[in-house]
C-alpha positions in Angstrom: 54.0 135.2 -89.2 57.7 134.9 -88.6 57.4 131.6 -88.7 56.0 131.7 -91.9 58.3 133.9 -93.5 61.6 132.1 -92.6 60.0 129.3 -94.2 59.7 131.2 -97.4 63.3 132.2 -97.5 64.5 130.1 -100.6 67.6 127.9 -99.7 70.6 127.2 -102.1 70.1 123.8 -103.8 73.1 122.3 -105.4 71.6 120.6 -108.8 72.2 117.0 -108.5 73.2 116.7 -111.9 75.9 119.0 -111.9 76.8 116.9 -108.7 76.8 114.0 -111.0 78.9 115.0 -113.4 81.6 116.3 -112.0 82.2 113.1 -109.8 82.1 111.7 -113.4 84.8 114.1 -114.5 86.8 113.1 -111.4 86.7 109.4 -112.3 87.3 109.8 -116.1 90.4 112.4 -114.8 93.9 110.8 -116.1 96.1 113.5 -115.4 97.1 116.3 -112.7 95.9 118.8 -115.6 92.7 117.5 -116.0 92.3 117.1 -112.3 93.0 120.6 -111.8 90.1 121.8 -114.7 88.0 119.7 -112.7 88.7 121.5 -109.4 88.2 124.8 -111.1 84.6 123.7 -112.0 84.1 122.8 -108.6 84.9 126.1 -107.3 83.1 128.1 -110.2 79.8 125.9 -109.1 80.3 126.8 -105.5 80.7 123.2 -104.2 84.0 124.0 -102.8 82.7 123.2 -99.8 81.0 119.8 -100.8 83.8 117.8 -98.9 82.2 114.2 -100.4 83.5 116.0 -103.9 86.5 117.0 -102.6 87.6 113.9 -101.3 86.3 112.1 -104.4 89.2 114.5 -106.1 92.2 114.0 -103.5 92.0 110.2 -103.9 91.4 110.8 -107.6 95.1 112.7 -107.6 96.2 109.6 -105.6 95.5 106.7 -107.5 96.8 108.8 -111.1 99.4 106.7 -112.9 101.6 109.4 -111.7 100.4 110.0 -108.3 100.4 113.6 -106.8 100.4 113.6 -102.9 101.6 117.1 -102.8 98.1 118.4 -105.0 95.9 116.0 -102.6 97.6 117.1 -99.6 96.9 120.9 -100.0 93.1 120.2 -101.1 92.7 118.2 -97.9 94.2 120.9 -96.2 91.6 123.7 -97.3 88.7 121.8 -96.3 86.5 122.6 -93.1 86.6 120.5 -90.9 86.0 116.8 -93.2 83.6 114.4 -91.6 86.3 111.3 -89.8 85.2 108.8 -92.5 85.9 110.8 -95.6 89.2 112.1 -93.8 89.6 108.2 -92.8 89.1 107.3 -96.5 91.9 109.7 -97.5 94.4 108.0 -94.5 93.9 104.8 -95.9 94.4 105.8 -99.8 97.7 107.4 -98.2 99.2 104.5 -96.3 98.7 101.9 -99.1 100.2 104.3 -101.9 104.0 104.6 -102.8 104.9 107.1 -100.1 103.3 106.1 -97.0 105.3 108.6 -94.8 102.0 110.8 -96.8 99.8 110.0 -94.2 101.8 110.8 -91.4 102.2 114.0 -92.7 98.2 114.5 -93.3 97.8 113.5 -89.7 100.0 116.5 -88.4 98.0 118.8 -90.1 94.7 117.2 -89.1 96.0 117.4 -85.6 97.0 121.1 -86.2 93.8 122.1 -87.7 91.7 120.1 -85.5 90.0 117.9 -87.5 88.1 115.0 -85.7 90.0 112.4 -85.8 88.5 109.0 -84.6 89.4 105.0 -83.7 89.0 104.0 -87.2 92.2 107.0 -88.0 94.3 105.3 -86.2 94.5 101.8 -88.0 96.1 103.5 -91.4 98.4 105.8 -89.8 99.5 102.8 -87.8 100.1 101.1 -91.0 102.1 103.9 -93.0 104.5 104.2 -89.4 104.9 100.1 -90.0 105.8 100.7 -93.2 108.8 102.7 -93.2 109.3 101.5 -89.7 108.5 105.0 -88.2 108.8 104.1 -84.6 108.4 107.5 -82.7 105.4 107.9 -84.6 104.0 105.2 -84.0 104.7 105.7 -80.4 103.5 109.0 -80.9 100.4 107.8 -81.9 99.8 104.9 -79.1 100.3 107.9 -76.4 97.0 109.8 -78.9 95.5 106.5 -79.2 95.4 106.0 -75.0 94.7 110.0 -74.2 91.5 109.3 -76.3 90.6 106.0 -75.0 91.0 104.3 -78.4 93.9 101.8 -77.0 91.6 99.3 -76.4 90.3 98.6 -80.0 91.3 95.5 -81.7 92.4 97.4 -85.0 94.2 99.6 -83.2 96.3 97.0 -80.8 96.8 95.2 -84.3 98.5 98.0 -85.4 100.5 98.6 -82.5 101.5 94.7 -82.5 102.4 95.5 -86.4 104.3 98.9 -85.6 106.9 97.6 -83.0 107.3 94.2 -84.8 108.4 96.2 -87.6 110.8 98.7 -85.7 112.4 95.5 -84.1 111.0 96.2 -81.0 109.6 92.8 -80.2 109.3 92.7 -76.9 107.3 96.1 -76.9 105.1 94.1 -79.8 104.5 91.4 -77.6 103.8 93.6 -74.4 100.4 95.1 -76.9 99.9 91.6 -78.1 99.8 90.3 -74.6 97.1 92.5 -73.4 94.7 92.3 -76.4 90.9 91.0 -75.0 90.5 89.9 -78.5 92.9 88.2 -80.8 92.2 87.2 -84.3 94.4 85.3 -86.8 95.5 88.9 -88.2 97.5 89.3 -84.8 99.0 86.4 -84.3 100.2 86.1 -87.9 101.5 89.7 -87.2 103.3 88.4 -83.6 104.4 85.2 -85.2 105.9 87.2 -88.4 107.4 89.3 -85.9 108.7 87.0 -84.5 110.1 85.1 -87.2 111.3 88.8 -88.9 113.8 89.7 -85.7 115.3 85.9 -85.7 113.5 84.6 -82.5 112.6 81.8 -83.7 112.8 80.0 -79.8 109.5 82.0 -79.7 107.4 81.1 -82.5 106.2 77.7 -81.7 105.6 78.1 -78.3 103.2 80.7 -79.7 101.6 78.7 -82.1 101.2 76.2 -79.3 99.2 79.4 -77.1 97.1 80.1 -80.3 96.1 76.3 -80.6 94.9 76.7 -76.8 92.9 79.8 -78.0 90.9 78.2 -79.8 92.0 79.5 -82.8 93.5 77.1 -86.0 96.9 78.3 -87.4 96.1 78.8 -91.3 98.4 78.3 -94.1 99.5 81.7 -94.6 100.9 81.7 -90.9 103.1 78.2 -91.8 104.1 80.0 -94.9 105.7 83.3 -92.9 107.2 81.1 -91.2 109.1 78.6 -93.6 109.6 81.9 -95.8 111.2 83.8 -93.0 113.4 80.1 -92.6 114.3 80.1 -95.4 115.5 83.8 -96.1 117.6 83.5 -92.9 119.0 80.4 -93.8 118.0 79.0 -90.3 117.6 75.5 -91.4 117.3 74.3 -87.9 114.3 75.8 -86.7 113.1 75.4 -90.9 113.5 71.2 -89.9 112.1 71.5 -86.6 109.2 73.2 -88.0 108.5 70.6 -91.1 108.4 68.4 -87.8 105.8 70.6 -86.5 103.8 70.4 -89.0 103.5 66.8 -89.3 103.5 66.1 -85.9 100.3 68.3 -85.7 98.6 66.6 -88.7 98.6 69.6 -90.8 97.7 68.7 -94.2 100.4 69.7 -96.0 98.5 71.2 -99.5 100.4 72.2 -102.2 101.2 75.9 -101.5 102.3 74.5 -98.0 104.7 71.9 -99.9 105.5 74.8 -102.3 106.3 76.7 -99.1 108.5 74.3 -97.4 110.5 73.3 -100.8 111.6 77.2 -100.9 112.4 77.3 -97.2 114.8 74.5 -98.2 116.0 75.3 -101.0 116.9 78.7 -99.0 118.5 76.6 -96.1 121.0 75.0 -98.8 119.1 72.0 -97.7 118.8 70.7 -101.4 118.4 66.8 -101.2 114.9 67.7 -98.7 113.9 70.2 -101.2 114.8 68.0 -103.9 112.9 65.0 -102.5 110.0 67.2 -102.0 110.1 69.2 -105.4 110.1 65.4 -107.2 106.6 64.5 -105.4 105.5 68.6 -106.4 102.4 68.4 -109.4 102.2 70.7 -111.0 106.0 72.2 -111.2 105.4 75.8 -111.5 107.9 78.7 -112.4 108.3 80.1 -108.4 109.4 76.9 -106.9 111.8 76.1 -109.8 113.4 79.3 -109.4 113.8 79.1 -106.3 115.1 75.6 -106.5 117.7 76.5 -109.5 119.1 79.5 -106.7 119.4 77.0 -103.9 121.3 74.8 -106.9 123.6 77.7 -107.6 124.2 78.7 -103.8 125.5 75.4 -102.9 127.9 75.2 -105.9 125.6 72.7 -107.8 125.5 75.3 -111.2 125.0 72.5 -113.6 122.2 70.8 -111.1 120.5 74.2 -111.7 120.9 74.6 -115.6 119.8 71.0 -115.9 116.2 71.9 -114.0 116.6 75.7 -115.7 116.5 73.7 -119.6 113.8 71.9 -118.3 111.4 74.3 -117.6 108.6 74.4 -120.2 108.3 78.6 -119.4 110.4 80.7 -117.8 110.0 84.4 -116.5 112.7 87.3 -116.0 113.5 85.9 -112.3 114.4 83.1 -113.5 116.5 84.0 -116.3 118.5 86.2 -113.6 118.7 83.9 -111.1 120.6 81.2 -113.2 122.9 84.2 -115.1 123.6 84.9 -111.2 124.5 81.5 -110.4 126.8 81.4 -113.0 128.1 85.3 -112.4 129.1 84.1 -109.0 129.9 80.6 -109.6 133.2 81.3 -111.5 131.5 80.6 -114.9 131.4 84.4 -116.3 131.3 83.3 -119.7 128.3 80.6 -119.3 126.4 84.0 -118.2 127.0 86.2 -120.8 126.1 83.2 -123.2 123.1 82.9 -121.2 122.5 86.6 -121.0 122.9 86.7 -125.3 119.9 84.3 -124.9 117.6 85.7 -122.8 117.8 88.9 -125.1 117.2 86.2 -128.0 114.2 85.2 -126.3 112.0 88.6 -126.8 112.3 89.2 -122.6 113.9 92.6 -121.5 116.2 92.4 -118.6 115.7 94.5 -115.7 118.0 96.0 -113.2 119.0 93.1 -111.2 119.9 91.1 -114.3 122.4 93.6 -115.1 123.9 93.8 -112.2 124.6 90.0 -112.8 125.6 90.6 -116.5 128.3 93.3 -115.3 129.3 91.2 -112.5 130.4 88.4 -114.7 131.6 90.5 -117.1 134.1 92.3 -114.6 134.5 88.5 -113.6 135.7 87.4 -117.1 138.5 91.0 -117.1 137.3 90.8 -120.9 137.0 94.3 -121.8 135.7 94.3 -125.1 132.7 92.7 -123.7 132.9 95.0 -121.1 132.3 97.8 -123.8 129.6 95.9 -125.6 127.6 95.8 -121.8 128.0 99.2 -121.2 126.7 99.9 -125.0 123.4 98.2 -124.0 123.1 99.8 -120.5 123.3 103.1 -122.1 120.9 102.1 -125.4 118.4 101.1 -122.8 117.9 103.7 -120.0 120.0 101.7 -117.5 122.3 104.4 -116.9 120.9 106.5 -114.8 120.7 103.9 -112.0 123.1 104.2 -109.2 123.9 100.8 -108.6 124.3 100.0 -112.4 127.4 102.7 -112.6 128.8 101.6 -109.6 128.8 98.1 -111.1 129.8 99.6 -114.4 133.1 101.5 -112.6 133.8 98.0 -110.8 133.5 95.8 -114.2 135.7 98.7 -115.7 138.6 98.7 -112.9 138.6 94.3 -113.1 139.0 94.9 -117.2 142.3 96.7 -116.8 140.6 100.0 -118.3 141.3 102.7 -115.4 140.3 105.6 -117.8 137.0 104.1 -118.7 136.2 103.5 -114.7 137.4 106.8 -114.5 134.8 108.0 -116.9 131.8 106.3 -115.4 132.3 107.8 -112.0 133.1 111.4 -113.5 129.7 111.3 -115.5 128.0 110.2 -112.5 125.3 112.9 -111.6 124.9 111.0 -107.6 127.3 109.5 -106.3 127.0 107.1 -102.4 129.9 105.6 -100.3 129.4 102.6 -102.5 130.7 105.0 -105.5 133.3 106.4 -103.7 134.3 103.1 -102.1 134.3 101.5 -105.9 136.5 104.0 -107.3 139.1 104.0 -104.5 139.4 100.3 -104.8 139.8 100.8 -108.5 142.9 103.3 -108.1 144.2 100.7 -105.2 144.2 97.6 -107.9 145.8 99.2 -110.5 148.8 100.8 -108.1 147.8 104.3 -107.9 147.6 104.7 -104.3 148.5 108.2 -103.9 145.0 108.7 -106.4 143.2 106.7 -104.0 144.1 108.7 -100.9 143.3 112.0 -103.4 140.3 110.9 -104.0 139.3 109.8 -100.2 140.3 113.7 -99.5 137.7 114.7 -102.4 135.0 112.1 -100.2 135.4 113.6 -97.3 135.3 117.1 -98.8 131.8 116.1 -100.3 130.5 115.2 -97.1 130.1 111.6 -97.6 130.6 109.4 -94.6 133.2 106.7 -95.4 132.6 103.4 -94.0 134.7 99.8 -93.3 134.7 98.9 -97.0 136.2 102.2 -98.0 139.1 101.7 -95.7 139.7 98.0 -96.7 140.2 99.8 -100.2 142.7 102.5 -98.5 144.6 100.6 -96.9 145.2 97.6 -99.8 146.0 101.1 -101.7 148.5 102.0 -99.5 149.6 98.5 -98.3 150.7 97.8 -102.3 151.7 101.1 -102.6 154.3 101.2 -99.8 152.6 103.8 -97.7 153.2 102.6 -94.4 152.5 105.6 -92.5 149.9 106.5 -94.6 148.2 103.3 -93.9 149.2 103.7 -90.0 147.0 107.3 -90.3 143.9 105.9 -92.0 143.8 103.0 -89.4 143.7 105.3 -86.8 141.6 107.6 -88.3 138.7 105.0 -88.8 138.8 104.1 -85.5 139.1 107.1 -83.9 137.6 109.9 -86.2 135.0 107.6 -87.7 134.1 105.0 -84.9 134.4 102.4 -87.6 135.3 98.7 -85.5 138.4 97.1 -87.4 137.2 93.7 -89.3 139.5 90.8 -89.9 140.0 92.2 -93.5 141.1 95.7 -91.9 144.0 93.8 -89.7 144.5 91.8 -92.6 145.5 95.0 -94.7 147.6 96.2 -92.0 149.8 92.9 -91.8 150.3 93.1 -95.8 151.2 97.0 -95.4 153.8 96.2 -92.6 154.8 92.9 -94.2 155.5 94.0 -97.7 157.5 96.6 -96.0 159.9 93.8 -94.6 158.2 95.4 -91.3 157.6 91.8 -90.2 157.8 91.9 -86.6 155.1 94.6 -86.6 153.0 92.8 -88.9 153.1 89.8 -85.9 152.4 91.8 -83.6 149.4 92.8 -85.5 148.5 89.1 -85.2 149.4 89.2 -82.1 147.0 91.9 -80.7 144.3 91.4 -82.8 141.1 90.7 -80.7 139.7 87.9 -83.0 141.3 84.9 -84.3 143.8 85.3 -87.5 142.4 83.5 -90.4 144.6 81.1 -93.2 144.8 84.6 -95.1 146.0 86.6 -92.6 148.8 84.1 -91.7 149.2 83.7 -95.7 150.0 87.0 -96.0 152.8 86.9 -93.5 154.5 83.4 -94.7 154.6 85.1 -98.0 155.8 87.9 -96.5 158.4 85.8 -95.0 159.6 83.9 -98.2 160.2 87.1 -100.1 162.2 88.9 -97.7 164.1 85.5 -97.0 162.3 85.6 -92.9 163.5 81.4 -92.2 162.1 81.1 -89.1 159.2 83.5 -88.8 158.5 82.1 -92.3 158.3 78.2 -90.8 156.3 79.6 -88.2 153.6 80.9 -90.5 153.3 78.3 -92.6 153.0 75.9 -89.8 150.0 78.4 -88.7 148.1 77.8 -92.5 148.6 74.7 -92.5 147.0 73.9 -89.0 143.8 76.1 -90.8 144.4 74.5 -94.1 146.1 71.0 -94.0 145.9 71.5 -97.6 147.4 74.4 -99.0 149.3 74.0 -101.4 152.0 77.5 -101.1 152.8 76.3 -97.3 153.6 72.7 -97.9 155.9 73.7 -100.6 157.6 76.7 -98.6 158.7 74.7 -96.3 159.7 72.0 -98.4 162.0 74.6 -99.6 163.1 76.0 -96.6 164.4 72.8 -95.2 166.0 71.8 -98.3 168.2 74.8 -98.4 169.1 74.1 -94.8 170.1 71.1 -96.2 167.3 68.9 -94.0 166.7 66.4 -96.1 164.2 64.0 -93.6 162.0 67.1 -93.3 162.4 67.3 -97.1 161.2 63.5 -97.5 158.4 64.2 -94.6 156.8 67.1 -96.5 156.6 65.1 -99.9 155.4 62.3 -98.3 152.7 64.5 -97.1 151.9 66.4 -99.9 152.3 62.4 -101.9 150.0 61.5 -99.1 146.9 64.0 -99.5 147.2 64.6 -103.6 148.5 68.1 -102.6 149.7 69.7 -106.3 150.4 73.1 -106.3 147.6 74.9 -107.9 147.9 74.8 -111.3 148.1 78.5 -113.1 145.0 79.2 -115.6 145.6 82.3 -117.9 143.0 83.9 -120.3 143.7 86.3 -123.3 140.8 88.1 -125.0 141.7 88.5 -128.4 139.6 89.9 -131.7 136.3 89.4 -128.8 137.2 85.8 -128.2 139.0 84.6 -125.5 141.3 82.1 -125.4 142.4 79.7 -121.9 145.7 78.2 -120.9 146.8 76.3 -117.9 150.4 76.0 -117.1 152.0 73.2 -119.6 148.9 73.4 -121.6 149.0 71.5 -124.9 145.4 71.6 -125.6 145.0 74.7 -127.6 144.5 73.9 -131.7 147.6 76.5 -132.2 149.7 74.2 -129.7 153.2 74.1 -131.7 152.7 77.7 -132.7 152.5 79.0 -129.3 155.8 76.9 -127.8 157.5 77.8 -130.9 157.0 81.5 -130.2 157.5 81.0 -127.0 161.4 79.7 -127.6 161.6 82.5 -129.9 161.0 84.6 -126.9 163.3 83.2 -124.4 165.6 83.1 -126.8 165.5 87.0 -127.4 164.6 87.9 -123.9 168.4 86.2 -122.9 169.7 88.6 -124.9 168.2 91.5 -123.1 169.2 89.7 -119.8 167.1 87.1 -118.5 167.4 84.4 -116.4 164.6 81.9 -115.6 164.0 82.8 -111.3 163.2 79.2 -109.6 162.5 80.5 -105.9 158.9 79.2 -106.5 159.5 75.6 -107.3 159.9 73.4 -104.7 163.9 73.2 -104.5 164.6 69.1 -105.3 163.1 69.0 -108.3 165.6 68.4 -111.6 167.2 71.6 -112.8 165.9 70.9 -116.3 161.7 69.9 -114.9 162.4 73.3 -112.8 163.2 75.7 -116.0 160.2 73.4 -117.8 158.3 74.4 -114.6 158.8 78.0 -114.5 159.0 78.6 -118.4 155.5 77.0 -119.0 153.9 79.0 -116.9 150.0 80.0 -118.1 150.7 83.7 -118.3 153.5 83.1 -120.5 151.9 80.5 -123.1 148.7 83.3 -123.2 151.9 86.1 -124.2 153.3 84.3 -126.7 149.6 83.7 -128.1 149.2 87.3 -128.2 152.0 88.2 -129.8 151.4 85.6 -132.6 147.9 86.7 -132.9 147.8 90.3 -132.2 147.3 93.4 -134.3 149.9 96.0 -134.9 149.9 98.2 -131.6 147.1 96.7 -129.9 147.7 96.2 -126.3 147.5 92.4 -124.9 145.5 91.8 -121.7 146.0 89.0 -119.6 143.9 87.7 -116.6 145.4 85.1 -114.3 143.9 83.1 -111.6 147.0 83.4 -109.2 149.7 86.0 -107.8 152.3 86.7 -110.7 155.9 85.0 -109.4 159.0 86.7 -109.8 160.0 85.2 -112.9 156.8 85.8 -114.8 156.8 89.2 -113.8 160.4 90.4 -114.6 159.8 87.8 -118.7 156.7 90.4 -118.9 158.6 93.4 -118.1 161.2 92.4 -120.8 159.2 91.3 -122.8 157.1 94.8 -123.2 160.2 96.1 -123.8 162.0 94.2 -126.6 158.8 93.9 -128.3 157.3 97.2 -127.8 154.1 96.5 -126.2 151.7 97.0 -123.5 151.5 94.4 -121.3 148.4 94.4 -118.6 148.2 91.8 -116.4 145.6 91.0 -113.8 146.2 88.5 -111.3 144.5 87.1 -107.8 145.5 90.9 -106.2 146.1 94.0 -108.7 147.4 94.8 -112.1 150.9 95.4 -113.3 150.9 97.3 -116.3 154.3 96.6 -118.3 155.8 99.0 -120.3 159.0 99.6 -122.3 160.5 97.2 -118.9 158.9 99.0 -116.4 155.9 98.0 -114.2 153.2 99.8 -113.1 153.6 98.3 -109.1 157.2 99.3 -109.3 158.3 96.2 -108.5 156.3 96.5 -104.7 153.4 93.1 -104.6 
């Protein structure tokens, strides 16, 4: 009877069509809104504890164009107890999405909840710990993985292999790898990218060698790991040895595996092999050439990479930036913007790493009303918000001449790094403002941000070209001492300029002296010049002996010593070092000056006759002299070597680039506009003291930028107070 009667008792039956169509609702959801109505149905029908529905709307809230792990996370967290595979389901939606570090988090609370959690868990969480290289989690988890006896599953030892590979902890990797039963290709592509990813490269074909002996055939996409991991860290040694590899074995090499090893190198810098092997390539096809038109531009061959770049019959975004780059940092600014003016011609919308090239060769070129133009269409089209774009922006700004506008950029700047900091520090240091650099490195500190070796490069060049030698003392100590920050060759090179524009000179050898890594041609440059300025003979023969025996051909030691032994009146030591300089074509670099006028700019090289306004400009320019001799000048021939005619010498210093593009500017500018000069070497003495006149007998604002700073001339005085 009471048998009977429980069997009466009417039990609750969820409808199957309202079942139905709310997983329907769940998979027509397209917003967190909608998601939410849907959830609110679910609880109204009293199916909140239908976990197959729930789970159907966590990984719905996952996979929205706007994904919301938070939402998905505290539904997951209110359900009892989830069977493993629908929790598993949920793990594995987690470690593929955006923000892998998701799972880990859903794993704690599973843990803390006590959810089952089985061997087929593991595998995801594994995966979301490689991802953001999470290695005490992933450690974490191997200790849950062995307490529960999972260890020994091939997914999970995959994962493991996976984990510590990515974590740099390859010999942990391999310890997992070692004691696997069973090894499929997934593992040892995952040992042998490892491998490849940590730069121990004396391991990866021994490997392949142990996989072969398994039994088990290498496939293509373990060749391509490797020659992609070659060719990324330029290792073209092991990238050869491998080619050799392959062919030795008989591998047929397809054409992804061809396509493979002409990227590897053309990232090796190795372009006649990936040339000769891009020729045979049938079909050409848009990767390759890109890559091929980088390794052109990374070896200095720009106009090898334009030629292939016109050639191609389509061309994507990458490759449009990769040739602007080539050109950005191949010293042809103005071929990128061209370039850049086309690529917007062509309908395609640049993206964040073509800008970056665009500013670079636009802070390149020191053309600022170009500069204003770029910074016109970062802001037009939602570029500026970007971090790296205004740090660019402030760099491009402080290489233009225009302080205020860099200024402006970092001031607007809602998130700032050490990078922004760093940028604008080195901005104040180049234009001569040192004791604003060393304000601003107080405001840094004050904001918590931890400086690092850049930032004090751009100190101490602040206070080296400042003459703040115990200012510069300080902040070398303090980055060793207060921020554990290991001195570089550019940091010892700072501190030899601070001490040796100082006339300091013995302390800037001694410098050299204690340094504990060898003193490079700049380094020793930076003390000859030192030496010439503050009339040092000996230590200045010294130096220049010391570039020279680093650069047989540089041109500034040959001709200070030519002039040191002609004022000692050592004539055979005169003769030798013409001879030499006869002997190897040596020329002293000729001066190259650019002027930016009405948008356009306008090139001279010192003597230049080319220019269409030729008689113009040396007309002016005698006007000039003529007026500046009136105020006092003299033509200063310290920088021409000594035995030259006195007439060639005056033609010599009076013809100079920066001069020629001043006297353009003044025929050619408007009323009050300020002319802006870029020059590819240091200003000399004489230049510097005509511009200072000059910006005072005319009236003007002079800026110049040169291989080191600006000097900003006016009414006679310079900005760098006569200290570069």
């Amino acid at each position: 009877m009471n048998a009977i009667a429980m069997t009466s008792i009417p039990q609750p039956i969820v409808p199957s069509t309202i079942n139905r169509n709310l997983f329907n609702s769940l998979s027509a959801a397209s917003s967190l809104s909608h998601l939410k109505q849907v959830h609110a149905q679910i609880l109204r029908s009293g199916l909140d504890r239908s976990n197959s529905l729930l789970i159907k709307l966590i990984l719905s809230a996952c996979t929205l164009s706007s994904p919301s792990f938070d939402y998905a996370l505290s539904v997951f967290h209110q359900m009892h107890n989830p069977e493993p595979h629908l929790s598993n389901k949920f793990l594995r939606q987690l470690s593929r999405s955006s923000n892998p570090e998701t799972a880990l988090l859903a794993y704690a609370k599973m843990r803390e909840q006590g959810f089952v959690i089985d061997s087929f868990s593991l595998p995801p969480l594994l995966k979301a710990s490689t991802r953001i290289s999470a290695l005490n989690e992933g450690m974490e988890l191997q200790g849950f993985a062995t307490k529960m006896d999972f260890v020994s599953d091939p997914y999970v030892q995959t994962g493991l292999v996976a984990m510590y590979a990515a974590s740099r902890h390859i010999e942990d990797a391999r310890l997992v790898f070692d004691k696997m039963s069973h090894r499929d290709i997934v593992a040892w592509d995952m040992m042998i990218n490892g491998y490849c990813a940590s730069g121990s490269y004396s391991n990866v074909l021994p490997l392949i060698e142990e996989m072969k002996r398994s039994n088990i055939k290498p496939d293509e996409k373990i060749f391509s790991t490797v020659l992609s991991a070659c060719g990324r860290a330029g290792n073209l040694e092991f990238g050869k040895a491998f080619h050799e590899f392959i062919i030795e074995n008989k591998v047929v090499i397809d054409y992804n595996l061809q396509c493979a090893l002409i990227i590897m190198y053309a990232g090796c810098g190795s372009m006649d092999m990936a040339g000769s092997l891009f020729k045979e390539l049938s079909p050409k096809n848009i990767v390759v050439s890109t890559s091929m038109i980088t390794g052109y531009s990374n070896t200095g061959q720009v106009e090898a990479a334009r030629q292939l770049f016109d050639q191609m019959p389509q061309k994507d975004l990458v490759c449009w930036s990769a040739m602007i780059s080539g050109y950005a940092e191949g010293d042809q600014p103005q071929e990128a913007l061209g370039l850049f003016q086309q690529l917007l011609n062509s309908g395609l919308k640049p993206d964040q790493v073509t800008m970056l090239s665009v500013i670079s060769a636009c802070a390149h070129l020191g053309a600022l009303d170009h500069a204003i133009e770029i910074q016109s269409y970062v802001d037009k089209n939602q570029f500026g918000e970007i971090l790296s774009v205004n740090n660019a922006l402030i760099d491009m700004y402080a290489k233009c001449g225009a302080l205020e506008r860099a200024r402006g950029v970092f001031a607007r700047m809602h998130t700032r790094n050490v990078i922004t900091w760093s940028t604008m520090i080195g901005a104040y240091a180049v234009h001569g403002e040192a004791v604003k650099a060393l304000d601003l490195f107080h405001q840094m500190r004050l904001q918590k941000v931890h400086p690092n070796g850049v930032t004090f490069v751009a100190l101490l060049y602040a206070c080296s070209h400042g003459g703040l030698v115990q200012e510069g003392k300080k902040m070398f100590t303090s980055m060793v001492n207060e921020y554990n920050i290991t001195p570089k060759r550019e940091h010892f090179g700072c501190m030899v300029d601070l001490f040796g524009r100082a006339n300091m000179l013995r302390e800037a050898l001694e410098v050299i002296e204690e340094m504990p890594m060898a003193p490079n041609v700049v380094i020793w440059g930076s003390l000859m010049a030192a030496c010439r300025i503050h009339n040092e003979v000996e230590l200045g023969e010294f130096a220049a002996k010391r570039v020279l025996e680093l650069d047989p051909y540089h041109d500034g030691a040959h001709i200070l010593l030519s002039n040191i032994y002609a004022k000692e009146k050592r004539w055979e030591n005169v003769g030798e070092m013409r001879k030499v300089m006869q002997n190897k074509g040596i020329l002293k670099q000729r001066g190259c000056s650019r002027i930016e006028l009405n948008g356009k700019l306008h090139e001279f090289l010192t003597a230049d006759r080319s220019h269409e306004d030729v008689d113009e400009i040396y007309g002016k320019l005698d006007e000039v002299v003529r007026e500046l001799e009136v105020a006092g000048y003299t033509p200063n021939m310290c920088g021409v070597l000594v035995d030259l005619e006195e007439e060639e010498k005056k033609k010599a210093i009076l013809w100079h680039s920066e001069k020629l593009a001043l006297c353009y500017g003044l025929v050619r500018r408007k009323r009050g506009d300020c002319i802006r000069i870029i020059k590819n070497l240091r200003v000399c003495e004489d230049c510097h003291n005509f511009m200072k006149l000059a910006s005072k007998v005319y009236e003007i604002e002079i800026v110049v930028r040169d291989r080191t700073r600006f000097h900003r001339y006016i009414d006679g005085v310079c900005s760098c107070k006569d200290y570069w």
